[in-house]
Phi, psi and omega in degrees: 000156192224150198217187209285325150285005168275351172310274174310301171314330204258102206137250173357309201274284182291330197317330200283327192266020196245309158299340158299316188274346103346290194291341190279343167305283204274316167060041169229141182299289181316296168305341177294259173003294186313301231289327174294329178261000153310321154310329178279293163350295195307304153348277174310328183292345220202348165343299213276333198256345196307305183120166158320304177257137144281353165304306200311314186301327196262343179282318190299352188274299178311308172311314162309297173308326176250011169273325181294322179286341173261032192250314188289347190284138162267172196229005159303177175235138243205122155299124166231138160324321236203124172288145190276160171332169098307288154302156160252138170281029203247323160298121200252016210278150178285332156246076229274009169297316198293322183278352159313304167324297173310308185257026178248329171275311164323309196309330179302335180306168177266131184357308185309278193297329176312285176276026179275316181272354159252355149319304202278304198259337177276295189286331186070041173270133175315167158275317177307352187252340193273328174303290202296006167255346165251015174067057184212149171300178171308291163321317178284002176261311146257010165265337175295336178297287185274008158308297194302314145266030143277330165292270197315302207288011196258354200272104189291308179330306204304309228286312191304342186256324146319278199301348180271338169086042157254000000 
């Protein structure tokens, strides 16, 4: 039975790559947060049926969650007096146009494929856990990967950031 420090440990443990991978979905700090601890709630709520590993359950949720929340968004353009930053100052990476690039191209991919490559290549997950979590086969898992890089080498910017391994 699994009970409330196995949880917090699991938290504890997982919050920081649960959010990365979140931003990489999303690619706002603020919506990452959101979009991790509504996943977690959720977690939690089903915590006891969850199982040994609790990743599959929790990326799909996370995965799930922001397919929804991005169904829901609006998509309009919003006047601001003032351009907003450009960089997040949380980035310390030394070339950050090639990861700006890298991740202005992810962002183009269509919802599926974004999180099949930030699954497979950011989390380092199999296709069968990418499956069961995004509810699909293997095979479908893996054509959506190489769909998804024929788009990027199709990028000039990204495929400069492939070959550079950054």
């Amino acid at each position: 039975m699994r009970d409330r420090a196995d949880f917090e440990r699991y938290v504890e443990h997982r919050s920081a790559r649960l959010l990365r991978t979140a931003y990489l979905l999303c690619r706002d700090w603020a919506t990452a947060e959101d979009l991790v601890q509504d996943a977690l709630a959720r977690a939690w709520l089903a915590w006891r049926r969850v199982g040994a590993d609790p990743d599959p359950y929790v990326y799909r949720i996370l995965a799930n969650t922001h397919a929804s929340w991005w169904r829901r968004r609006w998509r309009g353009e919003l006047a601001t007096a003032e351009v907003p930053d450009g960089a997040d100052p949380r980035d310390a990476a030394a070339d950050l146009g090639t990861r700006d690039a890298l991740r202005t191209a992810l962002t183009a991919l269509p919802r599926r494929q974004r999180a099949v490559i930030v699954l497979r290549y950011f989390e380092d997950m199999p296709d069968e856990v990418i499956a069961g979590i995004l509810g699909c086969s293997a095979a479908t898992v893996r054509s959506q990967a190489s769909r998804a890089l024929a788009k990027l080498r199709l990028d000039p910017a990204a495929r400069a950031a492939i070959e550079t391994g950054s």
